[in-house]
C-alpha positions as MATLAB code, in Angstrom:
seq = 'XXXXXXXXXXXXXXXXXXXXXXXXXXXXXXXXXXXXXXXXXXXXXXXXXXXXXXXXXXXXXXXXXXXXXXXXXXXXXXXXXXXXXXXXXXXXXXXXXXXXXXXXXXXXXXXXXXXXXXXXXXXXXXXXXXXXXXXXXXXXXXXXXXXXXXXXXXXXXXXXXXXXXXXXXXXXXXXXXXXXXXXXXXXXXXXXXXXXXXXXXXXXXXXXXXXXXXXXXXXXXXXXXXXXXXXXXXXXXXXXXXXXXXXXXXXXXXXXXXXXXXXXXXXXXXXXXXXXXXXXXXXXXXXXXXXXXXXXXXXXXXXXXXXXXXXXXXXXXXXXXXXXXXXXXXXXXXXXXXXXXXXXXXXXXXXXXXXXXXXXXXXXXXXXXXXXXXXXX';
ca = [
       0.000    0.000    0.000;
       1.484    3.306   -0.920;
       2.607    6.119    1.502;
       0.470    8.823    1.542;
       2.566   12.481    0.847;
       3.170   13.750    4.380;
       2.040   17.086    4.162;
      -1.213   15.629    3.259;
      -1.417   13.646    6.244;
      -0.497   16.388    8.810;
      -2.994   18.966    6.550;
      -0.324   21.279    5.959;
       0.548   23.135    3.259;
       4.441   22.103    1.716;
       5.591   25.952    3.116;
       4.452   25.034    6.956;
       6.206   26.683    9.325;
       7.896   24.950   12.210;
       4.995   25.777   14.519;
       2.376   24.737   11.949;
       3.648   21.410   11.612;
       3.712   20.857   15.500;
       0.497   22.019   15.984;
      -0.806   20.099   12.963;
       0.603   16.846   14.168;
      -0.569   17.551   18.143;
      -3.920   17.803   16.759;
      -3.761   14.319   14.945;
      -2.091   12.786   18.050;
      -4.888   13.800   19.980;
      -7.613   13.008   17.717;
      -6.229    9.310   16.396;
      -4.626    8.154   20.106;
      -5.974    4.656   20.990;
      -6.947    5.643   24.243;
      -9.267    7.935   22.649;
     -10.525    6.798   19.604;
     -11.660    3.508   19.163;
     -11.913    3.382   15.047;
     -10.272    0.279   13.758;
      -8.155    2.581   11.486;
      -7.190    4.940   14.442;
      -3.920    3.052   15.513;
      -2.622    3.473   11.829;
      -3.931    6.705   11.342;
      -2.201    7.891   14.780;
       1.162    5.985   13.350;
       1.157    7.437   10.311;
       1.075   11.037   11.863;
       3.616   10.397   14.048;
       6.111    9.448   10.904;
       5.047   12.148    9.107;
       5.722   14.565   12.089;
       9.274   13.122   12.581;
      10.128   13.538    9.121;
       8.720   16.949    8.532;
       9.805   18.525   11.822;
      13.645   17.683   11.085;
      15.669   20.099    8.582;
      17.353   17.192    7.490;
      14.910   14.840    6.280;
      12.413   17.481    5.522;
      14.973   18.969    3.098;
      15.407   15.141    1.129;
      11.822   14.509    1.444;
      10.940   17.569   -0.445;
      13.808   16.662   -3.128;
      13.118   12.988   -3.909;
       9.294   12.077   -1.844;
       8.996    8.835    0.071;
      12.017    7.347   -2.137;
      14.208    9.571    0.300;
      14.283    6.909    2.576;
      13.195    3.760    0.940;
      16.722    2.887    0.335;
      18.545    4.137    3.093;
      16.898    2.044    5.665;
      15.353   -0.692    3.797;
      12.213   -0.061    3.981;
      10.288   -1.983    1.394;
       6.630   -3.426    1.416;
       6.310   -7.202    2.748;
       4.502   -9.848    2.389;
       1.782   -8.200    4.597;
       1.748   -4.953    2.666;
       3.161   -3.045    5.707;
       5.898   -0.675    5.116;
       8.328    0.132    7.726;
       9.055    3.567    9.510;
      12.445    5.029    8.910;
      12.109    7.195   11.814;
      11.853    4.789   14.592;
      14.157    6.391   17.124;
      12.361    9.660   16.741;
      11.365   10.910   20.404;
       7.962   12.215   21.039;
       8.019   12.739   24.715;
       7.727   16.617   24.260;
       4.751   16.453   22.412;
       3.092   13.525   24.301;
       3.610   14.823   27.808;
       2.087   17.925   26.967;
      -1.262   16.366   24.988;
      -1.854   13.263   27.647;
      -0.648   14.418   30.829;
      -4.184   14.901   32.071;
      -4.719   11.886   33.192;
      -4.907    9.361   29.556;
      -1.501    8.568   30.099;
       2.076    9.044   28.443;
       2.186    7.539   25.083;
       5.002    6.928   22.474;
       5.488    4.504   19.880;
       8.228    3.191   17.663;
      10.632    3.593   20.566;
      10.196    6.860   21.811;
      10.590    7.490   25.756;
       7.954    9.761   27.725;
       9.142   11.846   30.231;
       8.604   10.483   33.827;
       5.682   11.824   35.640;
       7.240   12.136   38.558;
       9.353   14.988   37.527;
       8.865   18.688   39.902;
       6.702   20.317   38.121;
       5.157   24.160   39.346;
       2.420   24.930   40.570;
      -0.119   26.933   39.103;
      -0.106   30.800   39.390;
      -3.388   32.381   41.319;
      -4.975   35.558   40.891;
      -6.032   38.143   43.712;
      -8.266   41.262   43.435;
      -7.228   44.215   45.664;
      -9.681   46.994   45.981;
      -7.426   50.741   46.923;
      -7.917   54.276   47.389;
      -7.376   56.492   44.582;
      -4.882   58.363   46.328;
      -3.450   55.491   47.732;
      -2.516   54.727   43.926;
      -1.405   58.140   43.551;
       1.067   58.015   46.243;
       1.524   54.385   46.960;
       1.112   52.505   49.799;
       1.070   49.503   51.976;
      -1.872   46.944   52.479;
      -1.784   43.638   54.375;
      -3.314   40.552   53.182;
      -4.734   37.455   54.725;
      -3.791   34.355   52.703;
      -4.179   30.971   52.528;
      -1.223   29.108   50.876;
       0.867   25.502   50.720;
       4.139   25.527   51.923;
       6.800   22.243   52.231;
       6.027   20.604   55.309;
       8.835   20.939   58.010;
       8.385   17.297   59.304;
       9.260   15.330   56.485;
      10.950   17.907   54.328;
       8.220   18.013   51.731;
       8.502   14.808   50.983;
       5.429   12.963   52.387;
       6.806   10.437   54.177;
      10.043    9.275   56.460;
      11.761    6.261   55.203;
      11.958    6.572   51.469;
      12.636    4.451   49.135;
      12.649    3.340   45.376;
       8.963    2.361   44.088;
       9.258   -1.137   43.879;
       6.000   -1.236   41.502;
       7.542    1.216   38.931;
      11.370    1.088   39.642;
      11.447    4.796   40.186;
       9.998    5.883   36.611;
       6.097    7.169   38.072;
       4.972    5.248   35.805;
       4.026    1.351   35.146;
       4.263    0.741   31.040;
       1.766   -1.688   28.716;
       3.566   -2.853   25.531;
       0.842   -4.102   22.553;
       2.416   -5.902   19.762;
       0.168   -5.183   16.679;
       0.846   -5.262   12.829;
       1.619   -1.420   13.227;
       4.125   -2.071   15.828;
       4.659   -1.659   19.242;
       2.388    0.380   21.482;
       3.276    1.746   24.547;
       0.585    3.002   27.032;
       1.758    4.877   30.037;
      -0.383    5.253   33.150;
       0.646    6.626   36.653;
       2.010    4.268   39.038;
      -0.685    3.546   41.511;
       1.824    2.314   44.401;
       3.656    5.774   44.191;
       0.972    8.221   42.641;
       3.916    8.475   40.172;
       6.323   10.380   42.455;
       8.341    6.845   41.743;
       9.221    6.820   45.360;
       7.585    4.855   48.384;
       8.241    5.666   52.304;
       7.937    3.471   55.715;
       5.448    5.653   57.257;
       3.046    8.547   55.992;
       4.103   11.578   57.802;
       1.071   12.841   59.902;
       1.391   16.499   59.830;
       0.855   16.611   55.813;
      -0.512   12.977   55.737;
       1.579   12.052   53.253;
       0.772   15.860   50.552;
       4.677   16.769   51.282;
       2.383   19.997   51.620;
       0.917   21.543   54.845;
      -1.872   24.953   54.227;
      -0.823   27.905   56.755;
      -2.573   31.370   56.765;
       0.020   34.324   56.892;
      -0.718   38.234   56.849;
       1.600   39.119   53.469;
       2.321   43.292   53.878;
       2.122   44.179   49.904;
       3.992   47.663   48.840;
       1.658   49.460   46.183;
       4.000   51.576   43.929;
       2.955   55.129   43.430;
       1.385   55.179   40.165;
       0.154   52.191   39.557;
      -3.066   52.440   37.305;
      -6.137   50.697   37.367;
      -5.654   46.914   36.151;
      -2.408   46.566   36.340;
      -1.010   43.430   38.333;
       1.403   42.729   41.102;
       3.602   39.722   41.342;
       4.441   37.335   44.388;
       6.332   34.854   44.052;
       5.630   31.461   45.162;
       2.499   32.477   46.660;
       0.256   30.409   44.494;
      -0.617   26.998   44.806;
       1.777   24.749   45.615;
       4.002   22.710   43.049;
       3.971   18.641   42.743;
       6.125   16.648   43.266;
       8.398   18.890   44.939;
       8.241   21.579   42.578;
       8.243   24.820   43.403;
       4.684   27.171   44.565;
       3.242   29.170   41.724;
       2.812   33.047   41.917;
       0.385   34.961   43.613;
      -0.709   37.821   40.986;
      -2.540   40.681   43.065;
      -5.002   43.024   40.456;
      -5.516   46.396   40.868;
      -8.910   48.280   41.107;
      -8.660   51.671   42.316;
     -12.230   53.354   43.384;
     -13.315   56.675   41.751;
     -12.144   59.836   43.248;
     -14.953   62.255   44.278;
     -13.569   64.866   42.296;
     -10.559   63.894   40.574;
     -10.028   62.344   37.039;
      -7.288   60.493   35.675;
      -6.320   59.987   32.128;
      -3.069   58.256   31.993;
      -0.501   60.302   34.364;
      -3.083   63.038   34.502;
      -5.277   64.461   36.678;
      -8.380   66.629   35.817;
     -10.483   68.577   38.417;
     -13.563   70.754   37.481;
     -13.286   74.122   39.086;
     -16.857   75.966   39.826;
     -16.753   79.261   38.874;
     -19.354   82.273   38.999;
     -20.090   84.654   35.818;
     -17.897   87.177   37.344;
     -14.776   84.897   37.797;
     -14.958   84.279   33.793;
     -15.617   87.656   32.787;
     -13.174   89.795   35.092;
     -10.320   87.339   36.024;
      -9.856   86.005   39.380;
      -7.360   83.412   41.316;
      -7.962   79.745   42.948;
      -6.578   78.036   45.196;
      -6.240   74.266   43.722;
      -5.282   71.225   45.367;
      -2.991   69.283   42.896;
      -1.005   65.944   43.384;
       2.299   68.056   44.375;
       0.735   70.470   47.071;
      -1.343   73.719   46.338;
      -1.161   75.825   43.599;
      -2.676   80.056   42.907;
      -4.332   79.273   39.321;
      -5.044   82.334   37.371;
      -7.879   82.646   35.441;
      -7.715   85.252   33.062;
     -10.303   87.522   32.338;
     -12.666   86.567   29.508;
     -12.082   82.886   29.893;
     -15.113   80.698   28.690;
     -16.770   77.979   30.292;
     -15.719   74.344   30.068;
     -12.223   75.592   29.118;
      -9.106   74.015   30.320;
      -5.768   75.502   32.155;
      -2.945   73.351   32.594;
      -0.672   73.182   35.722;
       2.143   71.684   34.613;
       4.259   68.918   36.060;
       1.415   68.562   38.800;
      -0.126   65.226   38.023;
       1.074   61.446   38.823;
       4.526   60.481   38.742;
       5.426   58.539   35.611;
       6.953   54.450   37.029;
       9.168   54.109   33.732;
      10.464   57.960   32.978;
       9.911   59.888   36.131;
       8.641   62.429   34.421;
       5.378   63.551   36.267;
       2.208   64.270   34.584;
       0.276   67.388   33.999;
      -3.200   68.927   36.408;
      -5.627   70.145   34.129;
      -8.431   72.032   35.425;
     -12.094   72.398   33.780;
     -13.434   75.300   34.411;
     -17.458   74.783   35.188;
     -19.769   77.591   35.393;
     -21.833   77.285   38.006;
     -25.305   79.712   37.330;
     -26.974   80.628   40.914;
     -30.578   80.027   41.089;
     -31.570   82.241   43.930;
     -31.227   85.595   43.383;
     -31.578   88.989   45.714;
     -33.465   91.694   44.810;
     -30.106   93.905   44.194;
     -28.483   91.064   42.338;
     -31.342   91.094   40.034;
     -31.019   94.646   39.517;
     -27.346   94.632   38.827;
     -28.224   91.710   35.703;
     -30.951   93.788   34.836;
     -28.338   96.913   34.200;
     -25.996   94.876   32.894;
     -28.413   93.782   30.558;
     -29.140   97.092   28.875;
     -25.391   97.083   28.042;
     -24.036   96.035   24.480;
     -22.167   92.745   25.237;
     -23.214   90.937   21.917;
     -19.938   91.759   20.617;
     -18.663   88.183   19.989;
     -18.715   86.742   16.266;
     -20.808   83.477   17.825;
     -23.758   86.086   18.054;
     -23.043   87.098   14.320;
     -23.240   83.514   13.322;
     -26.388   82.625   15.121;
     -28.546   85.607   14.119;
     -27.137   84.853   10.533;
     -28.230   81.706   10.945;
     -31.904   82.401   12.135;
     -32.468   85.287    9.675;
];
């Protein structure tokens, strides 16, 4: 029975990347493993992927494969068809354990065929990372500060050294590897399933007693207060890292990270866009048509903001250098204030009569009242 091209098998074009063909063939491996998929064609299907995969993701034999097909290798190793029809696979000594310890670790079992080795399971491996959502002050991420947590994590246990147990010794059920193997001689060759040791729970080690403090985990929980130092700056969603504060590793391996998030409440008054701060100032009529000074809070002490005569509403002055300090350039960002005209609604009897002279007064002398009378002739 002839070969089939092994681009076609992988369903990759012949200009695959690297990356394509590894993701193309973990895809295959998945969907044709005989633990999975119980088609009668499955076993071949899952064989043939796995020689196209060792041919295509070497330079080497890529390079004669796209030169002279199939025939590449015919010669070289021998490999004609029997009496059964069944061709033989030049890449027999091709390792897979990468790519199957990744795909079946979840519990299927290790799997490699044509003599590829699988990684032991009882290697350290770390633990996974864990996310934490801290709620601060808007100033407090202005200025930074300092916030104590309560949390709950795994450490090694003191009394047996993180090891589970006193007395250790070699699994005698798995000889150390974590795992016990099944060897299946079919037509398409030899099939190796790997499953964890059940003796050892793959650590491929076996002790005289459980120790009682972590009964047996190599893990105890403790609760610690953890004092966290907020940088001044930080922004809204940005993340802090601890290390190993996450959950803990297995087989000895080391904790994952804690990652704390950032969520800063809303100031009362204050904006922030970026290293910024805006502030809306209330003014009065008067302020914006004779001029007059504020007093402003900023993020760098108090500041005398002129307003000049004849500003408008909603316009903005800038205090410069007044805003949040900048983490990567130290260069601090800029106060902006809004000025917000604020229109009393409770009048006196002489305030009325000063509006009323000021009324009689020309003050139509801006070109907006041009355009809108132009516009509503």
């Amino acid at each position: 029975m002839a070969k089939r091209d092994y681009y076609e098998v992988l369903g990759v074009s012949k200009d695959a990347s690297e990356a394509e063909i590894k993701s193309a063939f973990r895809k295959k491996a998945k969907e044709f493993h005989p633990d999975v998929n119980k088609s009668p064609d499955a076993a071949e299907k899952f064989k043939e992927a796995q020689e196209a995969y060792a041919c295509l993701s070497d330079k080497d034999n890529r390079a004669k494969y796209d030169q002279f097909g199939h025939a590449a290798f015919e010669n070289q190793y021998g490999n004609t068809a029997g009496a059964g029809g069944f061709q033989g696979n030049p890449f027999g000594g091709f390792d897979f354990s990468d790519i199957f310890e990744d795909l079946f670790s979840g519990g299927m079992g290790g799997f490699s065929g044509f003599g590829g080795s699988s990684r032991s399971s009882s290697r350290a491996r770390k633990g996974s990372d864990t996310l934490y959502g801290m709620q601060i002050d808007f100033l407090d991420a202005v200025y930074g500060c300092k916030k104590d947590i309560d949390l709950e994590f795994f450490e090694d246990c003191e009394e047996c050294d993180g090891k589970g147990g006193h007395g250790e010794s070699t699994c005698s059920e798995c000889g150390g590897r974590g795992v016990v193997i099944k060897q299946t001689n079919t037509i398409l060759g030899t099939i190796q399933t790997k499953t964890t040791c059940p003796e050892c729970n793959g650590t491929g080690k076996t002790f005289k007693s459980k120790c009682s403090k972590c009964r047996g985990n190599g893990k105890v929980k403790v609760s610690k207060t953890i004092t966290v130092t907020i940088p001044a700056g930080i922004d809204n969603g940005e993340q802090l890292r601890l290390a190993g504060k996450g959950e803990a590793g297995i087989n000895g391996g080391p904790n994952g990270d804690l990652y704390i998030e950032i969520r800063i409440k809303p100031h009362d008054f204050y904006q922030r866009k970026g290293n910024d701060i805006y502030l809306e100032v209330p003014v009065t009529i008067t302020d914006l048509c004779l001029g007059t000074k504020k007093t402003i809070k900023t993020m760098d002490g108090t500041v005398d903001l002129k307003i000049p005569s004849g500003s408008q509403p909603g316009e903005i002055l800038r205090i410069k250098g007044k805003g949040i300090d900048n983490r990567d350039s130290w260069r601090k960002g800029d106060f902006y204030c809004v000025l917000k005209l604020i229109i009393p609604t409770n009048l006196s009897r002489k305030q009325k009569n000063i509006l009323e002279e000021l009324e009689e007064t020309d003050l139509e002398d801006s070109s907006e009242f041009d355009k809108f009378y132009k516009l509503n002739k």
